[in-house]
GUDOFI-282785 format. One record per atom (N, C-alpha, C): residue number from 1; residue in one letter; atom name; x, y, z. Coordinates in pm, 1 decimal. Example, Ala and Ser with C-alpha at 12.3 -4.5 7.8 and 13.67 -1.06 7.14 Angstrom:
+-----+--------+-------+----------+----------+----------+
: num : residu : atome :       px :       py :       pz :
+-----+--------+-------+----------+----------+----------+
:   1 :      A :     N :   1319.0 :   -569.0 :    780.0 :
:   1 :      A :    CA :   1230.0 :   -450.0 :    780.0 :
:   1 :      A :     C :   1320.0 :   -330.0 :    780.0 :
:   2 :      S :     N :   1285.0 :   -225.0 :    708.0 :
:   2 :      S :    CA :   1367.0 :   -106.0 :    714.0 :
:   2 :      S :     C :   1290.0 :      3.0 :    787.0 :
+-----+--------+-------+----------+----------+----------+
***
This chain:
+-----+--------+-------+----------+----------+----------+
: num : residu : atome :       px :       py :       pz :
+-----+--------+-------+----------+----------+----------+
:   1 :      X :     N :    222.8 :   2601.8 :  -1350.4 :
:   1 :      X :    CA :    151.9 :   2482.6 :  -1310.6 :
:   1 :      X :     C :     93.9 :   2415.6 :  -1435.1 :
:   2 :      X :     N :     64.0 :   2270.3 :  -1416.0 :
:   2 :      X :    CA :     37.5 :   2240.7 :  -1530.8 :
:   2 :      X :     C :   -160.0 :   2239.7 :  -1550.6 :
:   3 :      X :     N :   -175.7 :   2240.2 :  -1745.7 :
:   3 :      X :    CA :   -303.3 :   2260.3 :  -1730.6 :
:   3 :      X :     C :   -372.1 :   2141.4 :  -1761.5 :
:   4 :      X :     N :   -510.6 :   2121.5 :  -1692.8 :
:   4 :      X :    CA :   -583.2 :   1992.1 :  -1740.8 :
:   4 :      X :     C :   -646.9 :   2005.4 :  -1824.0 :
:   5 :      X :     N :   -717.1 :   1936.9 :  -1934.6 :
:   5 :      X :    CA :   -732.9 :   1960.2 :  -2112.4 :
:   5 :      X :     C :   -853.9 :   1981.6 :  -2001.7 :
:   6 :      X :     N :   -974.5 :   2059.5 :  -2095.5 :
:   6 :      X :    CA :  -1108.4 :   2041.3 :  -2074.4 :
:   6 :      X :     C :  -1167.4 :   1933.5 :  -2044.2 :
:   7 :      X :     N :  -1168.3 :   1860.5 :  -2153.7 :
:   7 :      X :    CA :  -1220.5 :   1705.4 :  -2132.7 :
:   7 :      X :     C :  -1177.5 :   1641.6 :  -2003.0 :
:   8 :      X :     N :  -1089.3 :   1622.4 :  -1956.1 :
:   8 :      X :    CA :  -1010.2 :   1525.9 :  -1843.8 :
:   8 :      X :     C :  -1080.9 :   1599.1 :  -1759.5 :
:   9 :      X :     N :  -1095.3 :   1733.8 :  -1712.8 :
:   9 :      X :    CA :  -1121.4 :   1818.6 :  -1625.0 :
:   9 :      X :     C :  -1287.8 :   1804.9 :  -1582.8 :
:  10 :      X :     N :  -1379.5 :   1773.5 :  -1743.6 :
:  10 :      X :    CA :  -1523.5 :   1766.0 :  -1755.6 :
:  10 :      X :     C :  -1532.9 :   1590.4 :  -1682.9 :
:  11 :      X :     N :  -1443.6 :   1512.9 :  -1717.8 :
:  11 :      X :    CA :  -1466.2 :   1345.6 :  -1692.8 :
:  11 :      X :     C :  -1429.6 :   1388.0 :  -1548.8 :
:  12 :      X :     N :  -1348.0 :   1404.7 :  -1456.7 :
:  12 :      X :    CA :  -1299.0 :   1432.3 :  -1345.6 :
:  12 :      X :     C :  -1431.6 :   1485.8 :  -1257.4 :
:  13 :      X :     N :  -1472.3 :   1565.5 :  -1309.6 :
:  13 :      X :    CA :  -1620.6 :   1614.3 :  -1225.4 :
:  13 :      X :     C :  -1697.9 :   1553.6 :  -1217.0 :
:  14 :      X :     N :  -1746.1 :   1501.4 :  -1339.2 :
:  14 :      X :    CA :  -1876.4 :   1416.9 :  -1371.1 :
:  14 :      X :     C :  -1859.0 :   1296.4 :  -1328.2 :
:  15 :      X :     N :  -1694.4 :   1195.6 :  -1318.4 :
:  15 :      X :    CA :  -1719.9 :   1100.3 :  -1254.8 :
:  15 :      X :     C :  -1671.6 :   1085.8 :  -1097.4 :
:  16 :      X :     N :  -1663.8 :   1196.9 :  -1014.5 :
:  16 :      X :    CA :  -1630.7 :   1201.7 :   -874.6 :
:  16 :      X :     C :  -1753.0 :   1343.9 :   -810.6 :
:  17 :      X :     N :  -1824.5 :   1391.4 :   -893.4 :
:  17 :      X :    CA :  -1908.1 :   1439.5 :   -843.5 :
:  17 :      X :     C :  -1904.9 :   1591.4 :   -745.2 :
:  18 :      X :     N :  -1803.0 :   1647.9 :   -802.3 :
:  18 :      X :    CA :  -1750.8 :   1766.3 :   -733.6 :
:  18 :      X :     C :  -1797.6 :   1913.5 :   -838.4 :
:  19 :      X :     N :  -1774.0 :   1964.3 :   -752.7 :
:  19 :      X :    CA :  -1791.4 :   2145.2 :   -812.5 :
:  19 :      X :     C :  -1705.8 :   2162.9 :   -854.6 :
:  20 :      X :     N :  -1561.0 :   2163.9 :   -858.0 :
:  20 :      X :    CA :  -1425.0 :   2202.9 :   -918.1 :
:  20 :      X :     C :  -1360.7 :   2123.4 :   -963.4 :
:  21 :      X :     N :  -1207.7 :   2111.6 :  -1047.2 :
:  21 :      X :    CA :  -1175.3 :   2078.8 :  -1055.2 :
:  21 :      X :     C :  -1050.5 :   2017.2 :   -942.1 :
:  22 :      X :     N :  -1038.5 :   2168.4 :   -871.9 :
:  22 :      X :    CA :   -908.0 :   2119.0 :   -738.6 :
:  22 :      X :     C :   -997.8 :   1966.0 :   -643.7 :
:  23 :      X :     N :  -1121.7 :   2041.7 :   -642.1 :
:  23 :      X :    CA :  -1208.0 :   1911.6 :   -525.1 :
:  23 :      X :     C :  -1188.8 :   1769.2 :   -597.4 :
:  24 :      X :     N :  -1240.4 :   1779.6 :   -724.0 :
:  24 :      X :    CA :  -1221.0 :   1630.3 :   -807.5 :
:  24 :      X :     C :  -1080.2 :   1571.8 :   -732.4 :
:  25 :      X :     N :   -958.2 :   1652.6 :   -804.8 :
:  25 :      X :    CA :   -835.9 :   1612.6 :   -793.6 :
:  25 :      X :     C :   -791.7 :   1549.2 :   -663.5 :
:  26 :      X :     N :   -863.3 :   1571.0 :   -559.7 :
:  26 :      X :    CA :   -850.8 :   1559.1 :   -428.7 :
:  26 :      X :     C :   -928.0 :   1457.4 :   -386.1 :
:  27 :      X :     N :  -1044.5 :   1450.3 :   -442.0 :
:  27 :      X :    CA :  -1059.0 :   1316.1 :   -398.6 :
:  27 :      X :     C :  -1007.5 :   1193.6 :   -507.1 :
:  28 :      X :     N :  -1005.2 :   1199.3 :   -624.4 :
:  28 :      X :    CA :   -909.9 :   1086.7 :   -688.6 :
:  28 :      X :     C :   -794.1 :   1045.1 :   -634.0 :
:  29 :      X :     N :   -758.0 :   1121.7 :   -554.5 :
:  29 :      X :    CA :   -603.7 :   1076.3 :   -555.6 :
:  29 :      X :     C :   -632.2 :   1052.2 :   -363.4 :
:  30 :      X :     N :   -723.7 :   1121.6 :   -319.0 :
:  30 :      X :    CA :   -790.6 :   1043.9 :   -150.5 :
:  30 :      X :     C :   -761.3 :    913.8 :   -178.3 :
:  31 :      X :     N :   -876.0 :    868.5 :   -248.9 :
:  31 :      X :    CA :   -962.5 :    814.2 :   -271.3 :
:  31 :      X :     C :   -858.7 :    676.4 :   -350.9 :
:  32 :      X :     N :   -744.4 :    694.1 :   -446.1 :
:  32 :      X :    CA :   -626.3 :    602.7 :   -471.2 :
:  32 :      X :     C :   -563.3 :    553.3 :   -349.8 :
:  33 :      X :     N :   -512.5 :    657.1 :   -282.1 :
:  33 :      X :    CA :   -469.4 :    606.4 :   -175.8 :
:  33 :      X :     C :   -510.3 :    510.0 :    -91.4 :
:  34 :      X :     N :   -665.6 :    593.1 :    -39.9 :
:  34 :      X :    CA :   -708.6 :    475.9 :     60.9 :
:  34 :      X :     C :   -742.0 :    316.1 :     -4.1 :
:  35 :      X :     N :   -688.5 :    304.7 :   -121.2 :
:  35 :      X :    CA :   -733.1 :    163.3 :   -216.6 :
:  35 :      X :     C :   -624.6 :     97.9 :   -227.7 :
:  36 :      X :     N :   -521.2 :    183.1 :   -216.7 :
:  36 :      X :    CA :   -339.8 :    108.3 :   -221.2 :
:  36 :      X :     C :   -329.6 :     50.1 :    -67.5 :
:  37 :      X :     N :   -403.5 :    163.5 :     12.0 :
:  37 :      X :    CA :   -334.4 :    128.2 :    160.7 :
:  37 :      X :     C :   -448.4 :     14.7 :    242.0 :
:  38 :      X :     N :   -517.2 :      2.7 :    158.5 :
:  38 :      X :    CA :   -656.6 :   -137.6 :    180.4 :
:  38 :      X :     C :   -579.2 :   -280.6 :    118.2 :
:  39 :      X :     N :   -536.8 :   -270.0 :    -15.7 :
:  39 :      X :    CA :   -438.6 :   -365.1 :    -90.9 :
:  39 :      X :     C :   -324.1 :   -392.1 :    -24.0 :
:  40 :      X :     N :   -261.4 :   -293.3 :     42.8 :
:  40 :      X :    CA :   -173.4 :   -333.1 :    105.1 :
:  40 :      X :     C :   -121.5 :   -419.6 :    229.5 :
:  41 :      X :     N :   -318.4 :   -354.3 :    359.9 :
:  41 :      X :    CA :   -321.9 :   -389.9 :    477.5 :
:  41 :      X :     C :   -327.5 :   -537.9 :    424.6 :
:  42 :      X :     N :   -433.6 :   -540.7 :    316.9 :
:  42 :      X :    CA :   -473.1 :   -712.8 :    332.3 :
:  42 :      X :     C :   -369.5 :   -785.8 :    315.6 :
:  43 :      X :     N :   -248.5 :   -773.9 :    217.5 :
:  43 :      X :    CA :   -163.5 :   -860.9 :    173.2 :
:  43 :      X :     C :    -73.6 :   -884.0 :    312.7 :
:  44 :      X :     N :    -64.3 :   -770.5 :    381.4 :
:  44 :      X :    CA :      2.3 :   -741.8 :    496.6 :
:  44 :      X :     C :    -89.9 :   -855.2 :    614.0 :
:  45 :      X :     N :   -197.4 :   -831.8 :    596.6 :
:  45 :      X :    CA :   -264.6 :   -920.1 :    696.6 :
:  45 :      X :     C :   -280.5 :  -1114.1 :    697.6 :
:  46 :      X :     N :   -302.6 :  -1131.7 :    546.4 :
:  46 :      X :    CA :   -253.2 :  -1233.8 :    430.3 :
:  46 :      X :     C :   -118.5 :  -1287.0 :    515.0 :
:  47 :      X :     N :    -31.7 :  -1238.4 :    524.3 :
:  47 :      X :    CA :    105.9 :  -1293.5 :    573.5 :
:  47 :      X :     C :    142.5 :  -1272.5 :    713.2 :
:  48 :      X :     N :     47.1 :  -1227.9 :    756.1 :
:  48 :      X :    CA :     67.8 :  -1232.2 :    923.5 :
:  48 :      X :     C :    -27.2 :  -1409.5 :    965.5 :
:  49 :      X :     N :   -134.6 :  -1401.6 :    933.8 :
:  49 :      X :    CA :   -206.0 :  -1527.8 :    892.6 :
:  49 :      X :     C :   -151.9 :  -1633.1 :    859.0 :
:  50 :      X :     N :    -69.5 :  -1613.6 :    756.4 :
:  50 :      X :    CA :    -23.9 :  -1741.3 :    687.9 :
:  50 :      X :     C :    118.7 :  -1758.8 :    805.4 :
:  51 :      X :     N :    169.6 :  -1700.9 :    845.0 :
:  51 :      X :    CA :    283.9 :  -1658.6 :    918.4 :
:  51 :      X :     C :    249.9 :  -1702.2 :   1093.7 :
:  52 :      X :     N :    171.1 :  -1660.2 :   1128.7 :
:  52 :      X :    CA :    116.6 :  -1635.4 :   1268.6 :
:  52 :      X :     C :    184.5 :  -1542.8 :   1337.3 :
:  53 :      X :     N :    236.6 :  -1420.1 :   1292.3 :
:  53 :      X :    CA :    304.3 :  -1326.0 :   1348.6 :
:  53 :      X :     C :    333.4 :  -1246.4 :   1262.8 :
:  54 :      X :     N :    350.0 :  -1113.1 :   1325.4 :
:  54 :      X :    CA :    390.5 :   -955.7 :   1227.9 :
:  54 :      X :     C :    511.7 :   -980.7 :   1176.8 :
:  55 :      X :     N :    552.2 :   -858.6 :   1104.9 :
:  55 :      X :    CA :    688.2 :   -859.0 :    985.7 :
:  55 :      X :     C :    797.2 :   -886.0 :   1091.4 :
:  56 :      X :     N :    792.6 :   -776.1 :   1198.5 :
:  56 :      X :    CA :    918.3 :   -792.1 :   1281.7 :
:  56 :      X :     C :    955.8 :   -914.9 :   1334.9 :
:  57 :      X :     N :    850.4 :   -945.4 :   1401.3 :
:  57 :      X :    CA :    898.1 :  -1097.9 :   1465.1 :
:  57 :      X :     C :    933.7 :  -1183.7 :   1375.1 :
:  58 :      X :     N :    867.6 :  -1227.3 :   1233.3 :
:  58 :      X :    CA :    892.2 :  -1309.5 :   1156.1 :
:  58 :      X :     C :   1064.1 :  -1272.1 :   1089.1 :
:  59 :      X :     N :   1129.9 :  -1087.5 :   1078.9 :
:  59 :      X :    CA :   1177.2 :  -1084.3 :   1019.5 :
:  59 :      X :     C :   1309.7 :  -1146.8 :   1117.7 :
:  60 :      X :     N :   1254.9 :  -1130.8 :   1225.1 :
:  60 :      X :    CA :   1400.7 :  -1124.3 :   1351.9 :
:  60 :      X :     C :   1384.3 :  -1338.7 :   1348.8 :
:  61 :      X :     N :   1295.1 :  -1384.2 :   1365.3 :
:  61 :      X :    CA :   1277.3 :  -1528.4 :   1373.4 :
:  61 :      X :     C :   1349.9 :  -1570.5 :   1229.5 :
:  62 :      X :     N :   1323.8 :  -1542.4 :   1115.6 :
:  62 :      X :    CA :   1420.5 :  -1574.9 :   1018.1 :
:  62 :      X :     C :   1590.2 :  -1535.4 :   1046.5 :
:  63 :      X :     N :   1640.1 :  -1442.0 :   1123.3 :
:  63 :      X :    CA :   1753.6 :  -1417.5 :   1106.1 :
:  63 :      X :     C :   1814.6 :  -1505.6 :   1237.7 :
:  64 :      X :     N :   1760.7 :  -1526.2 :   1334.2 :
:  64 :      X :    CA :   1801.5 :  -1656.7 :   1392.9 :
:  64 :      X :     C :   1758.3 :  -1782.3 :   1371.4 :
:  65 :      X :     N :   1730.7 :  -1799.0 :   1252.7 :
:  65 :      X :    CA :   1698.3 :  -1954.4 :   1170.6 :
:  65 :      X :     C :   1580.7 :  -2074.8 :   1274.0 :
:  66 :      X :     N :   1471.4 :  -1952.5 :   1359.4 :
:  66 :      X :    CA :   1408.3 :  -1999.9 :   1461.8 :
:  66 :      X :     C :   1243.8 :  -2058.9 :   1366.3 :
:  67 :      X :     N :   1247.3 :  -2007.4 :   1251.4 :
:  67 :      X :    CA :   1128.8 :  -2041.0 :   1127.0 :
:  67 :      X :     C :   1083.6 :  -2193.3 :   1189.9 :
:  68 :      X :     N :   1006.3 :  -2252.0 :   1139.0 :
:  68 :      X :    CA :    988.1 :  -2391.7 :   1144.8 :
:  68 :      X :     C :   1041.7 :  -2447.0 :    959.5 :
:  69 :      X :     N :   1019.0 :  -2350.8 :    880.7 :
:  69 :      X :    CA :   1078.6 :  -2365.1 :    737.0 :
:  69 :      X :     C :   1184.2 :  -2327.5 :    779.6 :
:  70 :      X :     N :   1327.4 :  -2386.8 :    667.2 :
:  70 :      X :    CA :   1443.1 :  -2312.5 :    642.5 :
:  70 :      X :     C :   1440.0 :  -2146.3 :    610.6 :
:  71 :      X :     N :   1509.2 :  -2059.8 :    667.3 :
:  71 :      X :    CA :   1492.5 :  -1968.8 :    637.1 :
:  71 :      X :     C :   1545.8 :  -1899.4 :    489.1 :
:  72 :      X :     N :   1621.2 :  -1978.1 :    437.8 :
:  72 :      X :    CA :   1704.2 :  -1959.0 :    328.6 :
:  72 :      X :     C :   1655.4 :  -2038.0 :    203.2 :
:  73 :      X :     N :   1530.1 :  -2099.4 :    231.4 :
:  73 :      X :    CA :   1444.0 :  -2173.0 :    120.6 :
:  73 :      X :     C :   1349.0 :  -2037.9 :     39.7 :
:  74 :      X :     N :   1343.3 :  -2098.5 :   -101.0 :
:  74 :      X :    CA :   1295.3 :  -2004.9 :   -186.8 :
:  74 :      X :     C :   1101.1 :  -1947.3 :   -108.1 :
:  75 :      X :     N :   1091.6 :  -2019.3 :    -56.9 :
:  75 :      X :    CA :    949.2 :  -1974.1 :    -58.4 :
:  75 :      X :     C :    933.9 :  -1883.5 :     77.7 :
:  76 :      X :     N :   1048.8 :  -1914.9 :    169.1 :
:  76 :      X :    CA :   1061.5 :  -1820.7 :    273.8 :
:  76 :      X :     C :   1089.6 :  -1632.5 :    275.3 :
:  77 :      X :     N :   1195.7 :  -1722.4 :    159.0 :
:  77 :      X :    CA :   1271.0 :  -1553.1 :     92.1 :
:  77 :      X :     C :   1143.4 :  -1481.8 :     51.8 :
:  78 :      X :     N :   1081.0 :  -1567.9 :    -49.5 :
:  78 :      X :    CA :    973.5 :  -1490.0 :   -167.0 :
:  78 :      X :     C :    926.0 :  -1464.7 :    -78.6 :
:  79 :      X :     N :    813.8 :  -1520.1 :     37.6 :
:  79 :      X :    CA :    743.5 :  -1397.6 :    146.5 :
:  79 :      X :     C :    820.0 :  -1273.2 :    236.8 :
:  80 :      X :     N :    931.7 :  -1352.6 :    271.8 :
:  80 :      X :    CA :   1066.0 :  -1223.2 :    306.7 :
:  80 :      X :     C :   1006.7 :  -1121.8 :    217.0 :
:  81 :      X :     N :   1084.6 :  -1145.3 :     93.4 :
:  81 :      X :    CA :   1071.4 :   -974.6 :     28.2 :
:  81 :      X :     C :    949.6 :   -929.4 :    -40.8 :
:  82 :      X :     N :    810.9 :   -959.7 :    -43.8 :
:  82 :      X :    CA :    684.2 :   -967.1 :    -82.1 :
:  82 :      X :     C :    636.5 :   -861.8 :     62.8 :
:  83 :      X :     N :    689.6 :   -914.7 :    158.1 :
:  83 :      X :    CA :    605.5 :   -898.3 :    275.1 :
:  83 :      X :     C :    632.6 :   -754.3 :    342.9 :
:  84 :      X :     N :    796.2 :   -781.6 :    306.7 :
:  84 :      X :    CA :    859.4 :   -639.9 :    319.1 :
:  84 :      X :     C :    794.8 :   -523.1 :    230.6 :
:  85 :      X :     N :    842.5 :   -566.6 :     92.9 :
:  85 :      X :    CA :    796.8 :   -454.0 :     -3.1 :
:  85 :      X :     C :    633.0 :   -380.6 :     51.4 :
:  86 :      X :     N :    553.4 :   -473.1 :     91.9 :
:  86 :      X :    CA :    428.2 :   -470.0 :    131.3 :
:  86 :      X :     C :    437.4 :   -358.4 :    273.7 :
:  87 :      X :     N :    479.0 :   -424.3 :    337.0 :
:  87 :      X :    CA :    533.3 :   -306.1 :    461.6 :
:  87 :      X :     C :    588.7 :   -205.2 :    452.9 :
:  88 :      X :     N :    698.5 :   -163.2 :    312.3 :
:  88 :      X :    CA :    720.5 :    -49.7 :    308.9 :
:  88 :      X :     C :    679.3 :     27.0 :    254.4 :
:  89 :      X :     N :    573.0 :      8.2 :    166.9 :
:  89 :      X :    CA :    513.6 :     88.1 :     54.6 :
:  89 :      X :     C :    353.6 :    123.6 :    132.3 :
:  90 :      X :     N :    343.7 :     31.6 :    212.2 :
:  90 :      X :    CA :    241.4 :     48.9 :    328.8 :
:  90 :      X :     C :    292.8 :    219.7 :    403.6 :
:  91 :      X :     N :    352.6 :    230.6 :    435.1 :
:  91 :      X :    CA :    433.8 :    311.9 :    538.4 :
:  91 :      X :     C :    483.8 :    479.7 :    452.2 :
:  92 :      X :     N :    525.0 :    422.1 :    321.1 :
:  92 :      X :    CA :    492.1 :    513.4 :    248.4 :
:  92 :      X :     C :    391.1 :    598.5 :    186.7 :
:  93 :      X :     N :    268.7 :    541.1 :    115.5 :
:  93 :      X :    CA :    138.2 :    567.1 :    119.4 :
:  93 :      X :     C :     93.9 :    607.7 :    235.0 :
:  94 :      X :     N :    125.7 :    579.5 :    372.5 :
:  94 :      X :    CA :     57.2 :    645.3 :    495.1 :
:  94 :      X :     C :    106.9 :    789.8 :    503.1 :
:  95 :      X :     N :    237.7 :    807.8 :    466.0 :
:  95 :      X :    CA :    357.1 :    933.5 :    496.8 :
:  95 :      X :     C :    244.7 :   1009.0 :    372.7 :
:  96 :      X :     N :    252.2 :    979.5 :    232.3 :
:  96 :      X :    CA :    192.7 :   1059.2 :    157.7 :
:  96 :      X :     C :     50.9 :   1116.5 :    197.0 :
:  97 :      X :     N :    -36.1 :   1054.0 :    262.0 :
:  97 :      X :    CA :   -160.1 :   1072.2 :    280.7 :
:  97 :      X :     C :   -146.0 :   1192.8 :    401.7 :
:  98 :      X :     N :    -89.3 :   1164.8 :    472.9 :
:  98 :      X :    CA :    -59.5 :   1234.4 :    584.3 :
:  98 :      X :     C :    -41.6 :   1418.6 :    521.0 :
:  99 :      X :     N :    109.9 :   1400.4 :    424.0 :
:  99 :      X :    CA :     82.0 :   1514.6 :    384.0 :
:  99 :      X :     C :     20.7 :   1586.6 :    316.5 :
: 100 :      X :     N :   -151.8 :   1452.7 :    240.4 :
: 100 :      X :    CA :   -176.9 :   1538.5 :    145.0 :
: 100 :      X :     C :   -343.4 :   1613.9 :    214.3 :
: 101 :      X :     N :   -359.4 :   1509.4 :    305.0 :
: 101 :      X :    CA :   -441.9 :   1579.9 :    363.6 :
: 101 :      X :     C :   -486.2 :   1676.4 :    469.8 :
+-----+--------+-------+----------+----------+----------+
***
């Protein structure tokens, strides 16, 4: 396994406030997560807003060209794959959390 220098190990305690080093480690990386998957909801929420509807509907309404924009216009796409990436990395971060806690 790998080792943490002293120092990293002394900053790790002192700035998360734990008895160990495993506890530190555990909540830094909690504690990342729940900050990716907050960044994520909002951007996710951001484009439901701007959108007036979730990924699916918007993604299925673009593929029958039912948008009120062209669906094949640059600014449609750019939320297309913004919104996606956002949804899947959403979904991922949930899977990780799941197993780490």
């Amino acid at each position: 396994m790998p080792a943490v220098s002293p120092r990293l190990g002394e900053f790790l305690i002192k700035t998360t406030g734990a008895k160990d080093i495993d506890h530190a480690l555990k909540t830094v990386f909690t504690d990342y997560l729940d900050l990716k998957l907050q960044n994520l909801r909002e951007t996710i929420k951001a484009f439901e807003t701007k959108w007036g509807m979730d990924f699916n509907t918007f993604k299925q309404r673009m593929k029958d060209g039912s948008l009120e924009k062209n669906s094949y216009s640059f600014d449609v796409e750019n939320d297309f794959w913004k919104w996606e990436e956002a949804e899947t990395l959403k979904e991922h971060y949930e899977q990780l959390k799941r197993e780490w806690i």
